[in-house]
C-alpha positions as CSV (number, residue, x, y, z in Angstrom):
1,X,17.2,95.6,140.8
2,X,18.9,92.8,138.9
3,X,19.6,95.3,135.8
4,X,22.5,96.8,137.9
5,X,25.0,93.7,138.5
6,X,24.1,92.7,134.8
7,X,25.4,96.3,133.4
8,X,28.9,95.9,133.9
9,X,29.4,92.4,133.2
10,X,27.6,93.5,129.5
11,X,30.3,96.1,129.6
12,X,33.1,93.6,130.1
13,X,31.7,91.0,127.7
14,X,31.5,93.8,124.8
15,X,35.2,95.2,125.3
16,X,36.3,91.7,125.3
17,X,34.7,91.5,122.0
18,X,36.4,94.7,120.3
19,X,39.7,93.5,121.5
20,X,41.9,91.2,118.6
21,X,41.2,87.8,119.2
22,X,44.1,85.5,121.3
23,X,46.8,83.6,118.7
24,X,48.9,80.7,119.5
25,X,48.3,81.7,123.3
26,X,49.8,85.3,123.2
27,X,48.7,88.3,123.5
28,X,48.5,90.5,120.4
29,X,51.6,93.4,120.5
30,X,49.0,95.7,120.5
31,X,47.6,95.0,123.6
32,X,50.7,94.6,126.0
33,X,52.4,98.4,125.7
34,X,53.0,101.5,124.1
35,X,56.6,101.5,122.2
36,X,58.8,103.5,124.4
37,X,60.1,106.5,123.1
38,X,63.5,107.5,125.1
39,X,65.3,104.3,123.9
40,X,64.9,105.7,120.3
41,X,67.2,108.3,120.2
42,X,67.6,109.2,116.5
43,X,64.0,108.5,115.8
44,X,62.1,110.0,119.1
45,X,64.1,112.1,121.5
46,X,66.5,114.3,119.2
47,X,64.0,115.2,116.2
48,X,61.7,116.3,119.4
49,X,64.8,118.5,120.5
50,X,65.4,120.8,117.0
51,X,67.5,117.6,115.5
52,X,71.0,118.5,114.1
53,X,70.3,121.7,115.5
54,X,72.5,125.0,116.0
55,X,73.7,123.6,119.6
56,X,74.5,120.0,118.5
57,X,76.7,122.2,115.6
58,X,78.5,124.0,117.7
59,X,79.7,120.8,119.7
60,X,80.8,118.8,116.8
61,X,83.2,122.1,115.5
62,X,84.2,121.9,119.1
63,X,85.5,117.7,117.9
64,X,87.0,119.0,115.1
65,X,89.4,121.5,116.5
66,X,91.8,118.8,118.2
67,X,91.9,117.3,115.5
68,X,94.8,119.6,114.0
69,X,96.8,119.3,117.1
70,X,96.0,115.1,117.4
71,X,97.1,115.0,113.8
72,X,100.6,116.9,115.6
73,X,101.3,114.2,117.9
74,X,100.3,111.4,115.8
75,X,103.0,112.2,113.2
76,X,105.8,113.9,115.4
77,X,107.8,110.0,115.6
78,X,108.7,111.3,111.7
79,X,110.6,114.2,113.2
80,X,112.1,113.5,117.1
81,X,113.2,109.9,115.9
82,X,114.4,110.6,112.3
83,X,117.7,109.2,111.4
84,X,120.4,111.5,110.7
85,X,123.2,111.4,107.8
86,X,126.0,109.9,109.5
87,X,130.0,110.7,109.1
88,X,132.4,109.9,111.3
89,X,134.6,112.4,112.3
90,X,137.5,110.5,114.2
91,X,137.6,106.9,113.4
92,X,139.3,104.4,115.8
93,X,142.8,102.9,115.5
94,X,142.8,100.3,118.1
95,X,140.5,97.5,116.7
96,X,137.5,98.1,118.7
97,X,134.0,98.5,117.1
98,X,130.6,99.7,117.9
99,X,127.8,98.3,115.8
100,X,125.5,99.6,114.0
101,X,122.6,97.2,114.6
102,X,119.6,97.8,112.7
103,X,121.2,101.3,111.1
104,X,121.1,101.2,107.1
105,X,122.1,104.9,106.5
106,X,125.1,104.8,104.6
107,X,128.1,105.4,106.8
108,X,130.8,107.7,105.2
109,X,134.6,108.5,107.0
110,X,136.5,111.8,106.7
111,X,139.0,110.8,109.2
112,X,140.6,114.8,109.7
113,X,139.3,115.4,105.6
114,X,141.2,112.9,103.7
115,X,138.8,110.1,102.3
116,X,139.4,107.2,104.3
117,X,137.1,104.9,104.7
118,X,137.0,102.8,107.8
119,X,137.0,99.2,107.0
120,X,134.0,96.5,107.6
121,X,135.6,93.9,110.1
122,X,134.7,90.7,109.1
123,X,133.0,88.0,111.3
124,X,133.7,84.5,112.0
125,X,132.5,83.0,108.4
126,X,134.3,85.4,106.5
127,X,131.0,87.8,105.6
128,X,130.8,91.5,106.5
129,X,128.1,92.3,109.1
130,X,126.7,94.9,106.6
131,X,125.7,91.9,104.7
132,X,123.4,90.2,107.7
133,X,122.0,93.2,108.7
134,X,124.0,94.9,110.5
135,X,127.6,97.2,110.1
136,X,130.4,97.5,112.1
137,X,131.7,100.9,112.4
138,X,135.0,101.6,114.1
139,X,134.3,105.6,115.2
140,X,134.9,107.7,118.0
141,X,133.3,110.7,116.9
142,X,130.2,111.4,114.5
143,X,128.9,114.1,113.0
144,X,125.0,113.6,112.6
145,X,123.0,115.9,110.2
146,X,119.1,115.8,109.8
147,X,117.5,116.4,106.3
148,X,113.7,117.1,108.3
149,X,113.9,120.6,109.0
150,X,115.4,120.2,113.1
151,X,119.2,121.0,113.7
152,X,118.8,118.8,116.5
153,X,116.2,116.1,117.2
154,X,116.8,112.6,120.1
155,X,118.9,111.1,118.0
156,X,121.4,113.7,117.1
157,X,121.2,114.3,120.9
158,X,122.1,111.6,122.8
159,X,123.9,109.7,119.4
160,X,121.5,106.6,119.0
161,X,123.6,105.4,116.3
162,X,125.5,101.7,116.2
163,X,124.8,100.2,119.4
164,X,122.4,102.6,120.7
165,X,120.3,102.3,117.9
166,X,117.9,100.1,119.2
167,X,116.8,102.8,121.6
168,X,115.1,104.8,118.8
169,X,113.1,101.7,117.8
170,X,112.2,101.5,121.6
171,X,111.0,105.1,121.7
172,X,108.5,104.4,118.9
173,X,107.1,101.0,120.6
174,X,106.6,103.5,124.1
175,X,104.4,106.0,121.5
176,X,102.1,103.1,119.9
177,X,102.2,100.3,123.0
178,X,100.9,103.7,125.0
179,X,98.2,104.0,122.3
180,X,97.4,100.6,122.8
181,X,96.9,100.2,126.6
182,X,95.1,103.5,126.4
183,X,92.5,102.7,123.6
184,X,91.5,99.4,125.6
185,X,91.3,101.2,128.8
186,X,89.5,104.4,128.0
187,X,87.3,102.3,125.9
188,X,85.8,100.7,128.8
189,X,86.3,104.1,131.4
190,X,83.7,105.8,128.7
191,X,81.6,103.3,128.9
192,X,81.7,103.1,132.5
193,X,81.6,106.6,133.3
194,X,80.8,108.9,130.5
195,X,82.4,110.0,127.4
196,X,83.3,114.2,129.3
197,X,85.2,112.8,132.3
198,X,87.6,110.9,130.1
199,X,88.2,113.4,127.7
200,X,88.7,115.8,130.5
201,X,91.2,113.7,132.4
202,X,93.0,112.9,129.3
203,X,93.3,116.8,128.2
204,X,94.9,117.1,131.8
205,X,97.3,114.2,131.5
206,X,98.0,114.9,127.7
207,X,99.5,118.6,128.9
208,X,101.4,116.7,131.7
209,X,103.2,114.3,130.1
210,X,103.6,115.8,127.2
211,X,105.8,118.9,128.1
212,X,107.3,116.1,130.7
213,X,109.1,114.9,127.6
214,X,110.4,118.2,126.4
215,X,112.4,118.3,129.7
216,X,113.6,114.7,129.2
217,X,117.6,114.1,130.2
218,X,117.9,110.7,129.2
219,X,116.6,108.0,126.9
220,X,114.7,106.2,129.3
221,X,113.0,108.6,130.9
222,X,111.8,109.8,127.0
223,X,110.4,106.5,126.5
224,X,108.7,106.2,129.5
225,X,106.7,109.9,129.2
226,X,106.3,109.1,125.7
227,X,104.3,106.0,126.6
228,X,102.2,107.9,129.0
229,X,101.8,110.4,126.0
230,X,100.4,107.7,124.1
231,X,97.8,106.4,126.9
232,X,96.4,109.9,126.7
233,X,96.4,110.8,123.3
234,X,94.8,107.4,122.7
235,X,92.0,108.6,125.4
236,X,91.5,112.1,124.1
237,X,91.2,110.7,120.0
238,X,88.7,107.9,121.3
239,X,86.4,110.2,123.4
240,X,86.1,113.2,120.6
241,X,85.7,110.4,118.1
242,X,82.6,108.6,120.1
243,X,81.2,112.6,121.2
244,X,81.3,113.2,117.3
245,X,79.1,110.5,116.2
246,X,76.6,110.4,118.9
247,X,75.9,114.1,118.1
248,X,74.8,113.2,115.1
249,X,71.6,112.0,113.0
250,X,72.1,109.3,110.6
251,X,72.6,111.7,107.9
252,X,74.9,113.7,109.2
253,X,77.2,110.9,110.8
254,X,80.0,110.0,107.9
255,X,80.2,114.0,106.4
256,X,80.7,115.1,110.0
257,X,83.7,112.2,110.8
258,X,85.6,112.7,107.4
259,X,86.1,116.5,108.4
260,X,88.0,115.6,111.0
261,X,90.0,112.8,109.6
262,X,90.8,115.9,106.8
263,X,92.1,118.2,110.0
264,X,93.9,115.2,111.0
265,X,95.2,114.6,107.5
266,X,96.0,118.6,107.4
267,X,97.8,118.2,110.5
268,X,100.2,115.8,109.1
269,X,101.0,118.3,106.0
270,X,101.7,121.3,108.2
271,X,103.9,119.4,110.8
272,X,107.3,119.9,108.0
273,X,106.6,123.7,108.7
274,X,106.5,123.7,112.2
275,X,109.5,122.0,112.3
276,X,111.1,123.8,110.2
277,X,110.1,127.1,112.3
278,X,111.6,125.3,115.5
279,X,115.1,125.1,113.9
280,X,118.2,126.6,116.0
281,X,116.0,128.1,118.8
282,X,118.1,130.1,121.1
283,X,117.3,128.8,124.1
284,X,116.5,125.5,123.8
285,X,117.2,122.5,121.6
286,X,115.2,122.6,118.6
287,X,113.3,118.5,119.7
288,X,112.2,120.1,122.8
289,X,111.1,123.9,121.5
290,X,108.9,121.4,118.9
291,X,107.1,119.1,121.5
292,X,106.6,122.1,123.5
293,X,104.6,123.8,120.4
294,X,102.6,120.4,119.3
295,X,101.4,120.2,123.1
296,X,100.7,123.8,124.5
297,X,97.4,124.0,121.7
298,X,95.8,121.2,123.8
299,X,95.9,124.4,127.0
300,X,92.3,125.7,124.4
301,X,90.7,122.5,125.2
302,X,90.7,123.3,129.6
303,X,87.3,125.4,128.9
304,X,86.0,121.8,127.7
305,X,85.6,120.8,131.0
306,X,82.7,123.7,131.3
307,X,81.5,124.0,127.7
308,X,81.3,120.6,126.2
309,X,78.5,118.6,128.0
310,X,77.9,114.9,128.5
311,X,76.7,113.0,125.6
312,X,73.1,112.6,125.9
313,X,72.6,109.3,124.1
314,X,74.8,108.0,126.5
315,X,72.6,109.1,129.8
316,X,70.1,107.4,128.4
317,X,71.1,104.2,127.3
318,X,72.9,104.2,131.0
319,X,69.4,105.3,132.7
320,X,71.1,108.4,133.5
321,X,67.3,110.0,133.6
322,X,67.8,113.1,136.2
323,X,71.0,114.7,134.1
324,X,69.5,113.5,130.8
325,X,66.1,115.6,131.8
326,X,68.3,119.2,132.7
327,X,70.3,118.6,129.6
328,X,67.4,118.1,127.1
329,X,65.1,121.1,128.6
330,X,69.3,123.1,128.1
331,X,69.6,121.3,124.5
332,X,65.9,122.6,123.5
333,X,66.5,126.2,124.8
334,X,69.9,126.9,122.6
335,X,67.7,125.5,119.3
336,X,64.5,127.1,120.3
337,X,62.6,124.7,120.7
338,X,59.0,125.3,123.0
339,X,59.1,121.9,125.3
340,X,55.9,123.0,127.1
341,X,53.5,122.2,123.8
342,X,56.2,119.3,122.7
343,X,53.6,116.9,121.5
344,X,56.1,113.7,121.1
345,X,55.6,112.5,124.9
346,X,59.4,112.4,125.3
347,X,59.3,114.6,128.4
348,X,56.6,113.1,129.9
349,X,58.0,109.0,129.8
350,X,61.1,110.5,131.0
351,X,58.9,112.1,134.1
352,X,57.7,108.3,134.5
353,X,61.7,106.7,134.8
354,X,63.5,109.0,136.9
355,X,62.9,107.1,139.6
356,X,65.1,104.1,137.9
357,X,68.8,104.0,139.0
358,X,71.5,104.4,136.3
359,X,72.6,100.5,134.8
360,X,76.0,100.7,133.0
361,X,77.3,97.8,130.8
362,X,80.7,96.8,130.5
363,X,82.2,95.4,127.6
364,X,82.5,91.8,128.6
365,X,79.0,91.4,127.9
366,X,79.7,91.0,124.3
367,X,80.1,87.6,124.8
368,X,77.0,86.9,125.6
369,X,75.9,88.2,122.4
370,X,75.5,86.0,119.0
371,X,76.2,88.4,116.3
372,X,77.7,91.4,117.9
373,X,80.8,90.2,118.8
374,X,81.2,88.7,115.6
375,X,80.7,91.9,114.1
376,X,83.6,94.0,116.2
377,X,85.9,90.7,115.9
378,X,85.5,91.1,111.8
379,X,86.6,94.8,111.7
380,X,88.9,94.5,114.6
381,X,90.9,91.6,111.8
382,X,89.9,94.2,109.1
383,X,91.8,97.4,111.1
384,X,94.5,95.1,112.3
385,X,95.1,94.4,108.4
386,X,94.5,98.0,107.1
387,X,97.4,99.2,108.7
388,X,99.7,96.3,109.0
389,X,99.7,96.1,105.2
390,X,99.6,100.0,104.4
391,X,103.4,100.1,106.0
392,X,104.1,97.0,103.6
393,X,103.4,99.3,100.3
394,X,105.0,102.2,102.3
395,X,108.2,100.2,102.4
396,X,107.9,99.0,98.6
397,X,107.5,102.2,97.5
398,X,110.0,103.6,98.9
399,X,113.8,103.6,97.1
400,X,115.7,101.0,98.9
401,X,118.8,102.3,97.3
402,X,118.4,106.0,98.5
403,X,119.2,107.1,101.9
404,X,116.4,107.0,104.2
405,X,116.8,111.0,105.0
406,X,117.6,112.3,101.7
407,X,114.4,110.9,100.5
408,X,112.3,111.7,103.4
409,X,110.3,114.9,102.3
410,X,109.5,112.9,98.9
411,X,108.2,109.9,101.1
412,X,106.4,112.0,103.6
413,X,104.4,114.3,101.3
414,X,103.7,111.3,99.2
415,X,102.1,109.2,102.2
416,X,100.2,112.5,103.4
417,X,98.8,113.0,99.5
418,X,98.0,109.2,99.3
419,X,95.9,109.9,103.2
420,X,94.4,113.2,101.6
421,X,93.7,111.3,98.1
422,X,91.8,108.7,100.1
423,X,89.5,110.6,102.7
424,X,88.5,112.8,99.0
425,X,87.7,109.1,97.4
426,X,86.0,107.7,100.7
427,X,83.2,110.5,100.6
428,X,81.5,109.8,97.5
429,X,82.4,105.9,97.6
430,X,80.7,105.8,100.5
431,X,77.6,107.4,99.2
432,X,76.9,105.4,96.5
433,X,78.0,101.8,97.9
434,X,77.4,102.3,101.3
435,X,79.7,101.0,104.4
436,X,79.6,97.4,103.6
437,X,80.1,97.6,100.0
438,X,82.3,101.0,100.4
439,X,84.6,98.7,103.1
440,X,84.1,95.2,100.4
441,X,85.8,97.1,97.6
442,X,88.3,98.9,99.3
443,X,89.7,95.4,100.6
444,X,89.2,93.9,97.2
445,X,92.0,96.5,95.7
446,X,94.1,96.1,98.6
447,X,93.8,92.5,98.0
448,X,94.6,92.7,94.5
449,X,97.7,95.2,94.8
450,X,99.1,92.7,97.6
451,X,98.5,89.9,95.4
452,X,99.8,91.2,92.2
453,X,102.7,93.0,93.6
454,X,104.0,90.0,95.3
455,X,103.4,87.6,92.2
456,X,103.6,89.3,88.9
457,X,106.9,91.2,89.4
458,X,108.4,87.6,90.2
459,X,107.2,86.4,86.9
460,X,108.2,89.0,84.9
461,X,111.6,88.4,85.6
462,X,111.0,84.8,85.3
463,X,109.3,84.3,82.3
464,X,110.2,87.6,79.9
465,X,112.9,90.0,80.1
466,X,115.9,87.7,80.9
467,X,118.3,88.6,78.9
468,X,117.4,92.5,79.7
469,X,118.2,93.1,83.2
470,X,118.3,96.6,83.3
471,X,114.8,97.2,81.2
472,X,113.8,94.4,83.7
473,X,114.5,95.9,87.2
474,X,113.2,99.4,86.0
475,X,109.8,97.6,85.0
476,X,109.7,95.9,88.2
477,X,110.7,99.1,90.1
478,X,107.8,101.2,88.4
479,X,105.3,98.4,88.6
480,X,106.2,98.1,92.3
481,X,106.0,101.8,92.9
482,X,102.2,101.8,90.9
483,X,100.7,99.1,93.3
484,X,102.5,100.5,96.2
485,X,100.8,103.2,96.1
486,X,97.3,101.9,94.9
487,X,97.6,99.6,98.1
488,X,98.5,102.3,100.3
489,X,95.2,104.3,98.9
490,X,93.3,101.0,99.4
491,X,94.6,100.0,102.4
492,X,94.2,103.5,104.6
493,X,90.4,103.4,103.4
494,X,89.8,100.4,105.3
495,X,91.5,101.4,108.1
496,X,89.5,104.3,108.4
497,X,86.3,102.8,107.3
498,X,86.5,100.1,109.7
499,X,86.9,102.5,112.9
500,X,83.4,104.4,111.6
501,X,82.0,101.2,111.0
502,X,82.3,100.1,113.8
503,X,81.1,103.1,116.2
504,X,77.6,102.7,114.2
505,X,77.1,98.9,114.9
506,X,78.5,98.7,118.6
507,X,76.0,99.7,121.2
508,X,75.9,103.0,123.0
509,X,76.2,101.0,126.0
510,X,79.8,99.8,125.0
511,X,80.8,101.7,122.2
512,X,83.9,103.1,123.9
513,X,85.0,99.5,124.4
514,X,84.3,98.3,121.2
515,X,85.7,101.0,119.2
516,X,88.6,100.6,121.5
517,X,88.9,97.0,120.6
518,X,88.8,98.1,117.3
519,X,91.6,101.5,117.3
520,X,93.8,99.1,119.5
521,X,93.7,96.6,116.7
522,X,94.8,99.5,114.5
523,X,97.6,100.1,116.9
524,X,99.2,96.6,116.4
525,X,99.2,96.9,112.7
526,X,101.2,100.4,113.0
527,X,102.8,98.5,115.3
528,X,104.2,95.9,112.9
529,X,106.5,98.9,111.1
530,X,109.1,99.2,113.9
531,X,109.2,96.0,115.1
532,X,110.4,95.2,111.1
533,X,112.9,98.2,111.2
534,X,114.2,96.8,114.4
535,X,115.1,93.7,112.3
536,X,116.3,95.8,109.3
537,X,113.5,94.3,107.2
538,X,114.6,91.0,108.0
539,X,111.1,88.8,106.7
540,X,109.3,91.3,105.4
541,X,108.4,89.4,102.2
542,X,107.0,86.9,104.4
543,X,105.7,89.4,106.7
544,X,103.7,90.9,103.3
545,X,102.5,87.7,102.6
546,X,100.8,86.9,106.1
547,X,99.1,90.1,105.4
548,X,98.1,89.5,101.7
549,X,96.3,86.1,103.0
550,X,94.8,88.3,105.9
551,X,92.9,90.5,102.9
552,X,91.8,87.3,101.4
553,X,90.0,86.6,104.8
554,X,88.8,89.9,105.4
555,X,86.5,89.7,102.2
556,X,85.1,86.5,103.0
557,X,84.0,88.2,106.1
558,X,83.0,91.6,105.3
559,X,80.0,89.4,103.6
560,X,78.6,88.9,107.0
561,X,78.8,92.8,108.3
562,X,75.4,94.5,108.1
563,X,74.7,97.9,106.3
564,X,74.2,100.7,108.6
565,X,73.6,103.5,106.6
566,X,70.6,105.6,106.8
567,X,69.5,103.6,110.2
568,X,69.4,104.6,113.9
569,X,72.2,104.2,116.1
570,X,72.0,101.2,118.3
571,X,71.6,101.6,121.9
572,X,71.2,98.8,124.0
573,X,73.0,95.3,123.7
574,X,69.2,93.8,122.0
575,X,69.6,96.7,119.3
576,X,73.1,95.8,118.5
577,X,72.1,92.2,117.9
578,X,69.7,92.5,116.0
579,X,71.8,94.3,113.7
580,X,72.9,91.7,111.0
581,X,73.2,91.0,107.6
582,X,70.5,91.7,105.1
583,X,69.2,88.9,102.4
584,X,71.0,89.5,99.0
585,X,67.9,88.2,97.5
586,X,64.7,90.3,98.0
587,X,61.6,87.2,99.6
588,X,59.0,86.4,97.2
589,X,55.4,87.0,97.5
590,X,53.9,84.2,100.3
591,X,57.4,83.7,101.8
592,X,57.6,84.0,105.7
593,X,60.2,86.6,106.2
594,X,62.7,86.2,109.0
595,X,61.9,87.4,112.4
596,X,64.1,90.4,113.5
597,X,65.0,91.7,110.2
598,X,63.6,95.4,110.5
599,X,64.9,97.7,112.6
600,X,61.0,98.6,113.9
601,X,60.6,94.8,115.4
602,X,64.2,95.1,117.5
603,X,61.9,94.9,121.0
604,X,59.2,92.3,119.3
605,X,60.2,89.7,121.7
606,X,61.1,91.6,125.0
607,X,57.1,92.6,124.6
608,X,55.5,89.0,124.2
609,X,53.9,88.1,127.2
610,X,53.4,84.2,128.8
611,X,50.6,82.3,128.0
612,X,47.2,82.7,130.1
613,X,46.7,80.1,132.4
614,X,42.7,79.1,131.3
615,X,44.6,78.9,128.0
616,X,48.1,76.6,128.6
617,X,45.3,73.1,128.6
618,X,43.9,74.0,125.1
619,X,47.1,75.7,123.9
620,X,48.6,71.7,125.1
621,X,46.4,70.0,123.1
622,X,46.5,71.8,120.4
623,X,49.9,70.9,120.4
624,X,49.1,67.6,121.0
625,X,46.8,67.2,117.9
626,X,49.0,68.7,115.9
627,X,51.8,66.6,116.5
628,X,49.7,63.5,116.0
629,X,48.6,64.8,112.7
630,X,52.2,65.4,111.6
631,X,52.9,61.8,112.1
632,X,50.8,60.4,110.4
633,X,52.3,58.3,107.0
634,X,51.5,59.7,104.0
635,X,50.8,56.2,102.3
636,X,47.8,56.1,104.2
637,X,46.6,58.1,101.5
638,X,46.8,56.0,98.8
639,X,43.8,54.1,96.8
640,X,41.7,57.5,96.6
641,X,41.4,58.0,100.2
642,X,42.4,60.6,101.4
643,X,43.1,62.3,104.8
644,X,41.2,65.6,105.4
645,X,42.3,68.1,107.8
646,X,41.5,68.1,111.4
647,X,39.5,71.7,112.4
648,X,41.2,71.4,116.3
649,X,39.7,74.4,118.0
650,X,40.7,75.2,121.8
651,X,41.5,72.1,122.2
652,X,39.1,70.2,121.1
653,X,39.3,68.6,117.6
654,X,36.6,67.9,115.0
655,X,36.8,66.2,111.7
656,X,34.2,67.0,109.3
């Protein structure tokens, strides 16, 4: 009778015994849960699914074809704002002036065909304005001619020369401050609610504002649309971008994001021949006939809406568990794959959650982080410094004695080579280096092209080649034009390194924001190119020099970026954190390696459970004993006595 109670009781005692024994008061890892498999995207739920299979293919060719017509808009400033070759056609008699402003094309009068030229009035101190940056012009009449392939373009149109020149400078801050504003606020709307709703809504807005601007009568209403442009173009590059990469398996992400920046590239090179076959439309003027061609391709993006599904990485780092569960059982049916004998389990823990509600993150939880933000700040300098600097070389390179529009095909193919040159370079730099070291050397020659530009032309004209001035200016003009373009390589390599950097370290959980953060950042260093045109290059030695120092900084801190190749995208804000920088120096044998240095221990912690209560009195005084042992002075050991070690076992110490 007694042989019954005492069963289970030997039961319990002998499966306490096969379980790992208790250390420092926590349970073992082991013991407390099965590693969840849904949060593991890359490593669990997509190689379960077929992988990079036939239907994740399709989708990312489906990124790639707006990239052509992006690549349209992005580049269409070079064309509706270009300055014209100006001649005045009826000069004025009675003493009144308009000024040029911030105009540098030469200014020639025929004044009725005989060669007169009108003369510069002079200021108060006896200088020409031409000489401080600006150049009176007394004209009544010009005649405007374009050297881009347009008859006709918004400046020829409503004559935005001498004291309406400023508007053109206006019309390119609407384009980029739009670009801005719309980067930081899609950012956080695809983070909020799902990448396919905001590149829906920006599709729709892109087609309305964008032939709205074709159909512009004034200036200001240009501007205004063109800003609104912006906002959506910046909505519609951020969400394809994001889609793109979280289609993607490790191995696939960079090959799959440099094909695009190549369509973007290749839209730059075609946009001279659509100009060209917009000139003297019939109907229309040739500015408007052109923005009406670079919009009407986005119309082939409307079946998106139906065709192009929401990213499933991002349903289920948001808990999303009901849509993610019809869209994987429609993901494994285009690959082929049999979920009914899927032995991974990732069906069945999704059963178990759908009863969770859908938790979205906002960006402003970065600050809570310790390395993440720290990470997006770094690239965010690194963009911001990219493209700053790159119109810096662009302006050195450039002839400063040439008209701007005679030499504009040379400058513009030259800039689109130097973009194609560098996505060709960035592939197989990449490979071998990886993105840290692929993004480290990059800076280090745009560093060095900065550097030597801006100090060893100065002291070759100080220090050799004085009495030659002429073999000394054309060394300094070749020299200048070598690093120029060197720097300009250099430079649009970290630009675009930085933006893919920075979509594989943020989060899925704010990835649009962060990537946001870090295009906007990009946006304020094209920025910096009009804003020194508007002061006809007043400062721009100093303004290369802020930039040069800024490269000097960026390397420091590219040192403390980690090296995502080859690894899993992170998910949640614990993944992104525990993304940081690997030890230059491999540990030694016996070392004690630092916690959270794998990506297989990210959750280590979130699993560690408290400590028993029938253990927290012995886990005390072990404590205790130990403390007591550690203050002991270690002169108490002198004269050949020494101090053995204390065996202190639950609690309860025993010196042998």
């Amino acid at each position: 009778m007694a042989a019954g109670p005492e069963r289970p009781v030997a039961e319990a005692q002998q499966q306490e015994r096969d379980q790992p024994p208790i250390e420092n008061g926590f349970m073992s890892l082991e013991q407390t849960q099965a590693p969840r498999l849904l949060p593991h995207v890359d490593g669990s739920v997509l190689p379960s699914l077929g992988g990079f299979g036939k239907h994740q293919k399709q989708l990312v060719i489906l990124t790639w074809i707006p990239a052509l017509f992006i690549g349209f808009s992005q580049f269409s400033d070079y064309f509706l704002l270009a300055q014209p070759n100006s001649t005045c056609v009826q000069p004025l008699v009675n003493g009144s002036n308009w000024t040029m402003g911030s105009l540098t094309l030469p200014v020639t009068v025929t004044n009725g065909g005989i060669g007169t030229p009108v003369p510069y009035l002079p200021l108060d101190n006896g200088t020409r304005d031409g000489d401080s940056g600006g150049m009176q012009c007394a004209c009544k009449e010009w005649k405007l001619e374009l050297q881009t392939g347009l008859s006709q373009n918004v400046v020829t149109k409503w004559n935005l020369v001498c004291d309406s020149a400023w508007k053109v400078h206006i019309a390119k801050f609407s384009l980029l401050v739009g670009s801005i504003f719309g980067y930081l606020v899609m950012g956080i709307l695809a983070d909020w609610f799902g990448r396919h709703p905001v590149l829906i809504v920006s599709v729709l807005f892109m087609l309305v504002f964008g032939l709205s601007v074709a159909f512009s009568f004034n200036m200001t209403m240009f501007s205004t649309l063109r800003f609104f442009e912006g906002f959506c173009l910046a909505g519609l590059t951020l969400s394809l971008y994001i889609l793109r990469i979280e289609l993607c398996l490790p191995g696939w992400r960079f090959s799959m994001t440099m094909v695009a920046s190549f369509l973007m590239v290749g839209g730059q090179l075609v946009m001279p021949g659509v100009a060209a076959l917009c000139r003297d439309w019939p109907a229309r003027d040739d500015w408007q006939v052109l923005q009406i061609i670079i919009i009407c391709p986005f119309v082939l993006m409307l079946p998106y809406i139906w065709i192009f599904p929401e990213s499933l990485r991002w349903l289920l780092a948001t808990q999303h568990y009901r849509r993610s569960k019809a869209m994987m059982l429609c993901i494994a049916r285009k690959n082929q794959v049999d979920m009914t004998t899927e032995p991974s389990g990732v069906l069945t823990e999704l059963e178990h959650e759908l009863h969770k509600k859908p938790k979205r993150t906002c960006i402003v939880k970065m600050t809570s982080t310790r390395n993440l933000w720290k990470n997006i700040v770094v690239l965010c300098v690194n963009s911001l410094t990219g493209y700053g600097i790159h119109h810096c070389f662009a302006r050195s390179m450039m002839d400063p004695e040439a008209p701007v529009s005679a030499m504009f095909h040379a400058d513009y193919y030259t800039m689109a080579g130097i973009a194609v040159a560098t996505c060709l370079a960035l592939c197989p730099a990449v490979a071998f280096m990886g993105r840290r070291g692929g993004l480290l050397t990059f800076m280090i020659i745009t560093a060095l092209a900065s550097l030597l530009q801006l100090g060893l032309l100065n002291l070759i004209g100080k220090y050799s080649l004085r009495h030659d001035t002429v073999l000394r200016d054309t060394l300094n003009r070749k020299f200048s034009v070598a690093f120029s373009i060197i720097g300009m390589f250099s430079s649009h390599a970290v630009s675009t390194l930085s933006i893919f950097f920075c979509a594989e370290i943020t989060p899925t959980v704010i990835r649009g924001g962060g990537l946001g953060l870090v295009l906007a950042s990009a946006g304020f260093g094209m920025l910096t190119a009009p804003i020194m045109e508007l002061h006809n290059q007043k400062g721009y030695f100093l303004h290369h020099m802020i930039f040069a120092a800024c490269t000097l900084l960026c390397i420091i801190c590219l040192l403390l970026l980690p090296e995502p190749r080859n690894q899993p995208l992170p998910e949640s804000l614990a993944d992104g954190e525990s993304y940081t920088r690997q030890p230059l120096l491999t540990h030694r044998p016996g070392e004690q390696h630092l916690l959270l240095t794998k990506p297989g221990n990210r959750d280590l912690y979130s699993r560690v459970h408290d400590t028993p209560r029938h253990l927290t009195a012995t886990g005390g005084a072990t404590t205790a004993a130990a403390t007591a042992l550690a203050t002991v002075p270690t002169s108490y050991a002198t004269g050949g006595e020494v101090i053995s070690n204390i065996m202190v076992s639950n609690g309860v110490g025993g010196s042998s």
